[in-house]
PDB file as gemmi writes it, atoms N, CA and C in Angstrom:
CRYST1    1.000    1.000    1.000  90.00  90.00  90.00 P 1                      
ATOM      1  N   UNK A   1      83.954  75.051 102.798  1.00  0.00           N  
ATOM      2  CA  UNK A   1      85.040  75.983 102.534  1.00  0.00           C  
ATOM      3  C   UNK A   1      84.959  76.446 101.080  1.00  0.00           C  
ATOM      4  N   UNK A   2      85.033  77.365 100.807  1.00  0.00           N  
ATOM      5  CA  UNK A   2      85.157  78.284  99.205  1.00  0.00           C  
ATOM      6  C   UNK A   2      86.451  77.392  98.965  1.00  0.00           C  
ATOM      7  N   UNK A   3      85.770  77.411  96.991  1.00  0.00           N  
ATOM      8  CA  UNK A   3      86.813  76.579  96.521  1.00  0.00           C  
ATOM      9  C   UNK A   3      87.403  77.870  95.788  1.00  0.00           C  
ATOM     10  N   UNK A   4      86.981  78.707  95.381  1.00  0.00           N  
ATOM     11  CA  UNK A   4      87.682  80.552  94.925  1.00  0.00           C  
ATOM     12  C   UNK A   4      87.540  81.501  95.809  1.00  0.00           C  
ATOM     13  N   UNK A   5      88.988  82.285  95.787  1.00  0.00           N  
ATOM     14  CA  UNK A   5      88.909  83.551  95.987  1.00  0.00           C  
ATOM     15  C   UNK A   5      87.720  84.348  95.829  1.00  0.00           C  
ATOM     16  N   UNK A   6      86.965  85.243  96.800  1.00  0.00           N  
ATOM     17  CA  UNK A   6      85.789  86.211  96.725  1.00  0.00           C  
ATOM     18  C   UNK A   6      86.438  87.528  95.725  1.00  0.00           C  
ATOM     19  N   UNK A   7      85.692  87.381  94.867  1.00  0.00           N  
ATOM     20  CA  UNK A   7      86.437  88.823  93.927  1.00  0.00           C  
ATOM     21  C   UNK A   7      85.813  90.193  94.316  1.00  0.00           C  
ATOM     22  N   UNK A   8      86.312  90.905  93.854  1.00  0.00           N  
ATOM     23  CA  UNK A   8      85.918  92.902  93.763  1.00  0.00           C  
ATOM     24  C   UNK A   8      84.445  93.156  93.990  1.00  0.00           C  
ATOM     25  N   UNK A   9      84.100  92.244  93.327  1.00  0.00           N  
ATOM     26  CA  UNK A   9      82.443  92.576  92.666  1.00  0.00           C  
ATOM     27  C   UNK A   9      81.516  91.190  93.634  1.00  0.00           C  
ATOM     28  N   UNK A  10      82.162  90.498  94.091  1.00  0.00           N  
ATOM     29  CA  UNK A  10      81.386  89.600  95.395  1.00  0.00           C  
ATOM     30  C   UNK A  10      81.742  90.130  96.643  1.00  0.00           C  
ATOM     31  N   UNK A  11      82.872  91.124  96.939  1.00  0.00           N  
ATOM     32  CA  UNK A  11      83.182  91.383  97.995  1.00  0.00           C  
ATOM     33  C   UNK A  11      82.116  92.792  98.035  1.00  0.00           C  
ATOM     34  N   UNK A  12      82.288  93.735  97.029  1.00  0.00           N  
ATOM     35  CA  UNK A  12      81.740  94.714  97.132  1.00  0.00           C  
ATOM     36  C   UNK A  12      80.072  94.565  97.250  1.00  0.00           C  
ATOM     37  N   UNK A  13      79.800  93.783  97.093  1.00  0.00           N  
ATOM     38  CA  UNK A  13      78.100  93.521  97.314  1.00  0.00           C  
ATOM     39  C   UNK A  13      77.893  92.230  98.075  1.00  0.00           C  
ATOM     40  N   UNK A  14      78.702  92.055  99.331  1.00  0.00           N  
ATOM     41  CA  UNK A  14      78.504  91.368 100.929  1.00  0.00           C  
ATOM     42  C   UNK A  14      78.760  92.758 101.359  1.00  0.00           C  
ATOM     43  N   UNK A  15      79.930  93.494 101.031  1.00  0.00           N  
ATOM     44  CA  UNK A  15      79.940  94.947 101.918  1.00  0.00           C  
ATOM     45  C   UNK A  15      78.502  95.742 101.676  1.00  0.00           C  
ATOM     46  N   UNK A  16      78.116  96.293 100.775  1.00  0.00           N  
ATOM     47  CA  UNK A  16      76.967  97.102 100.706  1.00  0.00           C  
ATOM     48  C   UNK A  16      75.654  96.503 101.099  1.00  0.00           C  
ATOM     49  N   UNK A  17      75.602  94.937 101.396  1.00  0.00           N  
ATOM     50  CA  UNK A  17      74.162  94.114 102.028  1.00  0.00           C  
ATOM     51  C   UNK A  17      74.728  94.282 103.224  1.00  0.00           C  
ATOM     52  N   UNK A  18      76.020  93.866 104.073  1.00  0.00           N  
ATOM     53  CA  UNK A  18      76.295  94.314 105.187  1.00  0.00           C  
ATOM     54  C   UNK A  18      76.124  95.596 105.915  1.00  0.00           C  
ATOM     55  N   UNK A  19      76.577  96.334 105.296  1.00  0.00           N  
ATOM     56  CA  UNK A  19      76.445  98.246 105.405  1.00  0.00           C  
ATOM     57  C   UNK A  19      74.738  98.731 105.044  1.00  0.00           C  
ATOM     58  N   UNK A  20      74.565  98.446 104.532  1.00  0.00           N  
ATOM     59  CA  UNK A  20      73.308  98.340 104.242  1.00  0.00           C  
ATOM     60  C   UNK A  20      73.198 100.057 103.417  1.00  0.00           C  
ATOM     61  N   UNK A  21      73.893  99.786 102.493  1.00  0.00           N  
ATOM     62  CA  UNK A  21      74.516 100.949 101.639  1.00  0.00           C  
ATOM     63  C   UNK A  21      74.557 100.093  99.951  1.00  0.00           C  
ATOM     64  N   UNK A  22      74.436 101.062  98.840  1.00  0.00           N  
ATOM     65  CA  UNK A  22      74.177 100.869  97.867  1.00  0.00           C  
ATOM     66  C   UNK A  22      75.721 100.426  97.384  1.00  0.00           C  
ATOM     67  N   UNK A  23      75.485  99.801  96.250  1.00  0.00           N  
ATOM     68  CA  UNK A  23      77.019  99.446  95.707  1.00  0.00           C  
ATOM     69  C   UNK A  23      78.106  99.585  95.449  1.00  0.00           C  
ATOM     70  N   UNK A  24      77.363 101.339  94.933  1.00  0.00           N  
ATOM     71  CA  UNK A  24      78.439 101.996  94.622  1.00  0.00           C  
ATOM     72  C   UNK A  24      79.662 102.762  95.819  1.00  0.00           C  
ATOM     73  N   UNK A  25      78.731 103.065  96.711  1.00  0.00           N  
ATOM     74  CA  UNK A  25      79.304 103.657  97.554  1.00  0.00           C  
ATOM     75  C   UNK A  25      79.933 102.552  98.494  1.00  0.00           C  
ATOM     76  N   UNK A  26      79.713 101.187  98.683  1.00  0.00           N  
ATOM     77  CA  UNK A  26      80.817  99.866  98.829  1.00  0.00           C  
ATOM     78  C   UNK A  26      81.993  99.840  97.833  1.00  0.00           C  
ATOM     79  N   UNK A  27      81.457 100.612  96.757  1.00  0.00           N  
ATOM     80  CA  UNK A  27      82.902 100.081  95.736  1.00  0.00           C  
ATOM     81  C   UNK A  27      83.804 101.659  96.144  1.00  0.00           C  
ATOM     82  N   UNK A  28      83.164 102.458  96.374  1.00  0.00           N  
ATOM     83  CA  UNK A  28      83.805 103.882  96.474  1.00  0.00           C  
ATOM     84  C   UNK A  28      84.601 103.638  97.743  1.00  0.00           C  
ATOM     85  N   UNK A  29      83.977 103.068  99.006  1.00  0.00           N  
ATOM     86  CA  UNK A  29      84.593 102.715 100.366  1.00  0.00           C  
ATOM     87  C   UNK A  29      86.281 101.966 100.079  1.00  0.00           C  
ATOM     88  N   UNK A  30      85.581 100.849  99.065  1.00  0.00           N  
ATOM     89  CA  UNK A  30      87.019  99.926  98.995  1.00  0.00           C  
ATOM     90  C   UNK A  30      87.643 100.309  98.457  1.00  0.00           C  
ATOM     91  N   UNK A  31      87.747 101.250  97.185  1.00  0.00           N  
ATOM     92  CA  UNK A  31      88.877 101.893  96.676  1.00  0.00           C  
ATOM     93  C   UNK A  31      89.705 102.628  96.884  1.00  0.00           C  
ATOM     94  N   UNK A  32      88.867 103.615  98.408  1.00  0.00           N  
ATOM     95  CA  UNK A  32      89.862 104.452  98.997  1.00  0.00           C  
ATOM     96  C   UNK A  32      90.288 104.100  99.776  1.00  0.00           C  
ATOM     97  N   UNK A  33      89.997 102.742 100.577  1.00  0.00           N  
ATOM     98  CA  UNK A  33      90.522 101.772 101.442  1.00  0.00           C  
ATOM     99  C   UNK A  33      91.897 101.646 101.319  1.00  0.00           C  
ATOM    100  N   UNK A  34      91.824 100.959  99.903  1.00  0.00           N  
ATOM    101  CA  UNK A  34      93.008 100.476  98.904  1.00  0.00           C  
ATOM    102  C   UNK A  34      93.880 101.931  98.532  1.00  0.00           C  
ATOM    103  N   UNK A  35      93.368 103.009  98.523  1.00  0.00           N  
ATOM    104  CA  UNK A  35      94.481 104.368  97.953  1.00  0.00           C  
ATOM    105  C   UNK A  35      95.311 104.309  99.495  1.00  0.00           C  
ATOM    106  N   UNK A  36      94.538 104.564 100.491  1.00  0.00           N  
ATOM    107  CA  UNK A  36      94.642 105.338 102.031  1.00  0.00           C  
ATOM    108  C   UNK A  36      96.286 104.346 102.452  1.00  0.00           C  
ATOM    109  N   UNK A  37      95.941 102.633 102.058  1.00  0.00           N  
ATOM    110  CA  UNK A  37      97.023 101.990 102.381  1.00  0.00           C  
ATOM    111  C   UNK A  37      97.836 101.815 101.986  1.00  0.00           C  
ATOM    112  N   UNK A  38      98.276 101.555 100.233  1.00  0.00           N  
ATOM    113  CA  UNK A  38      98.891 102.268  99.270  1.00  0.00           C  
ATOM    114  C   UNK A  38      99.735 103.222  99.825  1.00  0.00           C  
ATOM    115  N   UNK A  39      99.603 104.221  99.538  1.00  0.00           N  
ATOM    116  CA  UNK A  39      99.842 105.572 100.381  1.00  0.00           C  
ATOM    117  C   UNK A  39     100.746 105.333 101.575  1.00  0.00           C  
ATOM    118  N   UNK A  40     100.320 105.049 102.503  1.00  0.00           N  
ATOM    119  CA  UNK A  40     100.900 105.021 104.005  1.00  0.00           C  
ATOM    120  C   UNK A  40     101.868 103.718 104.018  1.00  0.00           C  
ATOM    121  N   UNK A  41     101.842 102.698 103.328  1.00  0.00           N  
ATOM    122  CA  UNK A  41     102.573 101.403 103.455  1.00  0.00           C  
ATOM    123  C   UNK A  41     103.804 102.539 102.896  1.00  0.00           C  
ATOM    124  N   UNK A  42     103.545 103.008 101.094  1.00  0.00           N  
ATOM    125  CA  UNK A  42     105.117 102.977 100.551  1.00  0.00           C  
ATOM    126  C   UNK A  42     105.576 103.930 101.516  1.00  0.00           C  
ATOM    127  N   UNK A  43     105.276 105.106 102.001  1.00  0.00           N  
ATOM    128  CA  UNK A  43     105.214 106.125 102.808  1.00  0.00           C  
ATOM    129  C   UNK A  43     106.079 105.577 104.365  1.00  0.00           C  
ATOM    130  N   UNK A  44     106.236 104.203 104.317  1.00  0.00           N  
ATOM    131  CA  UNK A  44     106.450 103.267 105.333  1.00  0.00           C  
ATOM    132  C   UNK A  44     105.975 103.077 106.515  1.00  0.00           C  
ATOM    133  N   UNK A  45     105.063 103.882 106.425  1.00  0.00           N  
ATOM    134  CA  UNK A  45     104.012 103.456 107.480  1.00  0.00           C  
ATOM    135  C   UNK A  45     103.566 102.151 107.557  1.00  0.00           C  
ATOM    136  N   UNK A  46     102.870 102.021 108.550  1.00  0.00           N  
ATOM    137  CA  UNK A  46     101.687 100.747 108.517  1.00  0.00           C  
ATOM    138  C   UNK A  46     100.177 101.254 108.795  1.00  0.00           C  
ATOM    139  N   UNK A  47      99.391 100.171 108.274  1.00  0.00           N  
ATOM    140  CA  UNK A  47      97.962 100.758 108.736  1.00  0.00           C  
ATOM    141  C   UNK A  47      97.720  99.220 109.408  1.00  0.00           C  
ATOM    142  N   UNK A  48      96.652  99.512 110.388  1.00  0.00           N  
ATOM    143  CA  UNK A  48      96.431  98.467 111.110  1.00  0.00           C  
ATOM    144  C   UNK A  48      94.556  98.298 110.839  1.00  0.00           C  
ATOM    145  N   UNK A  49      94.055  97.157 110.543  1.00  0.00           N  
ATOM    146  CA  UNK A  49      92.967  97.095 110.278  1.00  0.00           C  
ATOM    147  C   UNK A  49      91.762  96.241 111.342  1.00  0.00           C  
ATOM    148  N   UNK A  50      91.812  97.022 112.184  1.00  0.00           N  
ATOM    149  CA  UNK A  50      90.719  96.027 112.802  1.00  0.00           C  
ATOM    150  C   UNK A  50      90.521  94.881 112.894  1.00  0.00           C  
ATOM    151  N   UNK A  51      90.298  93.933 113.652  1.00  0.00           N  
ATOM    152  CA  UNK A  51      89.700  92.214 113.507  1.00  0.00           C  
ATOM    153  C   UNK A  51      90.324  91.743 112.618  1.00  0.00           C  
ATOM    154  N   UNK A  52      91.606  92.582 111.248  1.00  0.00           N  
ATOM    155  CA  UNK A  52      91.844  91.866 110.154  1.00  0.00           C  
ATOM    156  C   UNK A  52      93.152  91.643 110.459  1.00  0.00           C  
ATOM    157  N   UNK A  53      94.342  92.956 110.400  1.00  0.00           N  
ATOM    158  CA  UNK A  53      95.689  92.647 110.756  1.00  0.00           C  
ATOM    159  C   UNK A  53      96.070  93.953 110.485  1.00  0.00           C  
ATOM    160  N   UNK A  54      97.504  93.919 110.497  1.00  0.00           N  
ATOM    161  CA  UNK A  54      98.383  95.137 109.782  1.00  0.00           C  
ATOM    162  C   UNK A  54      99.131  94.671 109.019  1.00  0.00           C  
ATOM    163  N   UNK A  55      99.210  95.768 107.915  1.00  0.00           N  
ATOM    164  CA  UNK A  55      99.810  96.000 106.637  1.00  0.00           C  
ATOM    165  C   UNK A  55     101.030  96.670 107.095  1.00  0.00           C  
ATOM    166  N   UNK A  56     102.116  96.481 106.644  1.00  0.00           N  
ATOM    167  CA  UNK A  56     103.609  97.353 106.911  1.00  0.00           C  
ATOM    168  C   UNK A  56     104.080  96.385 105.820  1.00  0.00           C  
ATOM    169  N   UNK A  57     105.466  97.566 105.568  1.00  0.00           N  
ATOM    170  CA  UNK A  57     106.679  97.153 104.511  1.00  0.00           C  
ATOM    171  C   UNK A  57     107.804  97.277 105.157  1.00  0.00           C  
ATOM    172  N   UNK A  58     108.896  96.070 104.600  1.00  0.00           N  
ATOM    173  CA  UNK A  58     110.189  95.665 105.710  1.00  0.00           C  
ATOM    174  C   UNK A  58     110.866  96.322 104.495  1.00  0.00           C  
ATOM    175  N   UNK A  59     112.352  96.876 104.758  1.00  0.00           N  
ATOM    176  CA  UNK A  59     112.911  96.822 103.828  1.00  0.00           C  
ATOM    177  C   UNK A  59     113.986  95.924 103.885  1.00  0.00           C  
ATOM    178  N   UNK A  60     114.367  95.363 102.131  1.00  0.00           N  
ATOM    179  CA  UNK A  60     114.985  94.215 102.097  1.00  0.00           C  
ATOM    180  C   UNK A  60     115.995  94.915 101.425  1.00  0.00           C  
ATOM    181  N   UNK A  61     117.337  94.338 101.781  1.00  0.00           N  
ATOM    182  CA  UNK A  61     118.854  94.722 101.228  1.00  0.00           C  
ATOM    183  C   UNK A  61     118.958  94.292 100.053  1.00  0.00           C  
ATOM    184  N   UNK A  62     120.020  95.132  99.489  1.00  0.00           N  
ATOM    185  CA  UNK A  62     120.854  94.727  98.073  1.00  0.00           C  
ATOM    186  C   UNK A  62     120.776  92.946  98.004  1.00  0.00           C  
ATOM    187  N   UNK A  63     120.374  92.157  97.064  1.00  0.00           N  
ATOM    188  CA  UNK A  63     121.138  90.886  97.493  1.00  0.00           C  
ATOM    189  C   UNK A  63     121.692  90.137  95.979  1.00  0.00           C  
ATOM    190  N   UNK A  64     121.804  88.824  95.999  1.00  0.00           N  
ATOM    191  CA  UNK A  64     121.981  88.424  94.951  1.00  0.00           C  
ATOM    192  C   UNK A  64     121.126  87.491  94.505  1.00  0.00           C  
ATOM    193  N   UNK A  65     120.710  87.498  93.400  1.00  0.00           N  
ATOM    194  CA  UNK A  65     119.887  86.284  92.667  1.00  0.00           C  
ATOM    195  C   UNK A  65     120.140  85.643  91.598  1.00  0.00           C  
ATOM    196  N   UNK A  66     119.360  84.977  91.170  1.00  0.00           N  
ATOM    197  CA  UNK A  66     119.745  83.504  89.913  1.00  0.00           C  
ATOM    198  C   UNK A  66     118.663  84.109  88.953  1.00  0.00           C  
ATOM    199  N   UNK A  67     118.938  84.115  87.380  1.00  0.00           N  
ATOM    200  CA  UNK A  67     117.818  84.131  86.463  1.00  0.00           C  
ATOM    201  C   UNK A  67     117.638  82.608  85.969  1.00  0.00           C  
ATOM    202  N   UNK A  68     116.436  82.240  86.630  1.00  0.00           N  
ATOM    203  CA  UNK A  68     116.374  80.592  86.971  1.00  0.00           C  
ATOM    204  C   UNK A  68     116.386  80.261  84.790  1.00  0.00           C  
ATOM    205  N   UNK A  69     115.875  80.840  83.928  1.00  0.00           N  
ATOM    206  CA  UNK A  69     116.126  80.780  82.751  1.00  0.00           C  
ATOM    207  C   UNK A  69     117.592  80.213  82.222  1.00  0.00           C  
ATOM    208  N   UNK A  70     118.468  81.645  82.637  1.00  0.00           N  
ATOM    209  CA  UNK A  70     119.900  81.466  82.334  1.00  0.00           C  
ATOM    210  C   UNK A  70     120.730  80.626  83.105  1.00  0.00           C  
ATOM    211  N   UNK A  71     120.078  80.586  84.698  1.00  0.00           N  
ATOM    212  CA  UNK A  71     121.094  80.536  85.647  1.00  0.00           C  
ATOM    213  C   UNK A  71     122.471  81.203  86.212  1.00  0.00           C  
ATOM    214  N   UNK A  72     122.444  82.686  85.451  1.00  0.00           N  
ATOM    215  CA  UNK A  72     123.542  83.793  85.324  1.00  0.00           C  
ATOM    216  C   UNK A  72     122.412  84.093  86.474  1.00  0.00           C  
ATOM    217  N   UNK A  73     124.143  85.189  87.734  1.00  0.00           N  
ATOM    218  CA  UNK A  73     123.306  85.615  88.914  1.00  0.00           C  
ATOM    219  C   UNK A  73     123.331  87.071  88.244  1.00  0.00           C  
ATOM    220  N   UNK A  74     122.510  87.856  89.387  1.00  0.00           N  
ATOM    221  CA  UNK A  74     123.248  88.812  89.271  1.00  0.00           C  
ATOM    222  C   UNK A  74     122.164  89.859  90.757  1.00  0.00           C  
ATOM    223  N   UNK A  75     122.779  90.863  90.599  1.00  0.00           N  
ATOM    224  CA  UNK A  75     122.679  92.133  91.980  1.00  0.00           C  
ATOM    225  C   UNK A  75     121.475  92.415  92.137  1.00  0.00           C  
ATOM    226  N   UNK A  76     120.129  92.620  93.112  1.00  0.00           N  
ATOM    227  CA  UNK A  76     118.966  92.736  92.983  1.00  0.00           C  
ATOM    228  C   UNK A  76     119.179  94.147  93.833  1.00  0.00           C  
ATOM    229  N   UNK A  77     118.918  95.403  93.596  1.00  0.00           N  
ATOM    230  CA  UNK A  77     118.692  96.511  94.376  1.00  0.00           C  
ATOM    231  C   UNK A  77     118.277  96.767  95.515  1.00  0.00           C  
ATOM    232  N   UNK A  78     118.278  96.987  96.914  1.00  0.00           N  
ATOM    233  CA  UNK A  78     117.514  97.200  97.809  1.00  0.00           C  
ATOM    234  C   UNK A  78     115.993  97.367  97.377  1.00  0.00           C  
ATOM    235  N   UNK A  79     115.148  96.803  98.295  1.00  0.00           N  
ATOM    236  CA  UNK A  79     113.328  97.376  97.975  1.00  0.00           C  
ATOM    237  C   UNK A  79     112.652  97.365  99.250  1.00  0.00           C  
ATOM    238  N   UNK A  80     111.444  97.468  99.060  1.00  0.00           N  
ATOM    239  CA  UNK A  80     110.555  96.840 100.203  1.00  0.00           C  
ATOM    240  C   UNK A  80     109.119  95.889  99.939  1.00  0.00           C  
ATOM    241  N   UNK A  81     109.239  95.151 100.940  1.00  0.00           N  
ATOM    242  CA  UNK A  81     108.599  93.759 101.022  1.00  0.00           C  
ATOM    243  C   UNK A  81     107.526  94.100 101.858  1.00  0.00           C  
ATOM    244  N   UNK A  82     105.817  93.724 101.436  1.00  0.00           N  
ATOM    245  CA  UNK A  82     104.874  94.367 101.629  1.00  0.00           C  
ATOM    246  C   UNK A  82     104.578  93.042 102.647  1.00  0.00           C  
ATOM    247  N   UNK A  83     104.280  93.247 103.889  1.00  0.00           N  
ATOM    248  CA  UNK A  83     103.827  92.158 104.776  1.00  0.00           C  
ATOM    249  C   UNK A  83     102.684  92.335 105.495  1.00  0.00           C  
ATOM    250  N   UNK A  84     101.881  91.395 105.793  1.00  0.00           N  
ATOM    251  CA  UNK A  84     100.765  91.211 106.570  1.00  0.00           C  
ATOM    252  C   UNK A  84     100.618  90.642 107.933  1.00  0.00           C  
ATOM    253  N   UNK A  85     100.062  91.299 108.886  1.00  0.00           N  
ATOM    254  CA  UNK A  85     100.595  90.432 110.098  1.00  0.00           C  
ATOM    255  C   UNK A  85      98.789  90.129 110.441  1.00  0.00           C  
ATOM    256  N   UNK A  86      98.701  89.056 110.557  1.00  0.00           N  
ATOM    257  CA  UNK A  86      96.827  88.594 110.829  1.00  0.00           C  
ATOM    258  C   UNK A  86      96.630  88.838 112.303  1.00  0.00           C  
ATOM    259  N   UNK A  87      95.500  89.195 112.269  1.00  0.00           N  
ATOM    260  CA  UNK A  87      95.035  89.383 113.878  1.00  0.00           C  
ATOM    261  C   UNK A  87      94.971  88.172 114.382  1.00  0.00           C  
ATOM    262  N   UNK A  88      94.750  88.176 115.675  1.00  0.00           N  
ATOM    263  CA  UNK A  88      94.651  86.984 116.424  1.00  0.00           C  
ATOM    264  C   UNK A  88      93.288  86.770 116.720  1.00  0.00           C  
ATOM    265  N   UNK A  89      92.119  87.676 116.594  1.00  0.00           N  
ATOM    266  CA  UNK A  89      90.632  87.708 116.701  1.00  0.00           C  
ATOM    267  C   UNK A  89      90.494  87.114 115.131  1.00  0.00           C  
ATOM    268  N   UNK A  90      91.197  87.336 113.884  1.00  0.00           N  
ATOM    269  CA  UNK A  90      90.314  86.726 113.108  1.00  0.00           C  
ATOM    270  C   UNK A  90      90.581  85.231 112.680  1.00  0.00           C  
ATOM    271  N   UNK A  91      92.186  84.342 113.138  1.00  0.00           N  
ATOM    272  CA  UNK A  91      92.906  83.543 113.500  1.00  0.00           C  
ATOM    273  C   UNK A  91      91.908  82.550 114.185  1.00  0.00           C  
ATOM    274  N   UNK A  92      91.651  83.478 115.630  1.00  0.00           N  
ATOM    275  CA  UNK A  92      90.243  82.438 116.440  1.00  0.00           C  
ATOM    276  C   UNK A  92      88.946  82.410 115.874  1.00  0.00           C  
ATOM    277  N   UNK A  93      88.696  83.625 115.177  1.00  0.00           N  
ATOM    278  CA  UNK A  93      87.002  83.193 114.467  1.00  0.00           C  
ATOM    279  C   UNK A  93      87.357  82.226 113.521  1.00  0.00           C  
ATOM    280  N   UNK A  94      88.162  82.024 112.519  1.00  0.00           N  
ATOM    281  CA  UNK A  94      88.631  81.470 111.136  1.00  0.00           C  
ATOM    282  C   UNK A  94      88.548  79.554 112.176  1.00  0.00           C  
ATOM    283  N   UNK A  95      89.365  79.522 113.453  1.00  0.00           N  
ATOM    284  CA  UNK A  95      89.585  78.419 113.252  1.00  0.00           C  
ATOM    285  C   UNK A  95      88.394  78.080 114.818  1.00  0.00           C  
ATOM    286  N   UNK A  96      87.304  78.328 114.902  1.00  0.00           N  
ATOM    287  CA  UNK A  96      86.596  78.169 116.110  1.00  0.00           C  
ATOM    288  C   UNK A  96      85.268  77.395 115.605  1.00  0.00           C  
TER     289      UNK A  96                                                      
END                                                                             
């Protein structure tokens, strides 16, 4: 089992030996990967990724919180909460 996270620059050159495509154009793939979902999540869409999962944002209400520092609460604004839902194909490869 990896004891680190695969970074930018290990991911992007398994993609371009996989693809069998030069580096750059692996790093050009993943960046617009990353704009396209960006985009469509805040947009509140979801994108759904193949063998991987879907990306969607819930939105979360006004609520209240603690500044664990002060311990003074106070009002947190409505937002949205970026969630991942994992496939179930990569769930069974991961644990097979």
């Amino acid at each position: 089992m990896a004891t680190k996270p695969m970074t930018k620059a290990d991911l992007t050159d398994a993609l371009a030996q996989q693809a069998g495509v030069d580096k750059k154009a692996a790093t050009s793939v993943l960046d617009a990967l990353s704009d396209v979902i960006t985009k469509e999540v805040a947009e509140g869409g979801a994108v759904t990724i193949p063998g991987v999962g879907k990306v969607h944002a819930k939105q979360r209400p006004e609520r209240e919180v603690r500044n664990p520092a002060t311990g003074k609460t106070m009002t947190k604004g409505a937002d949205l909460q970026v969630k991942v839902t994992i496939a179930k194909s990569l769930k069974d490869g991961v644990n097979a």
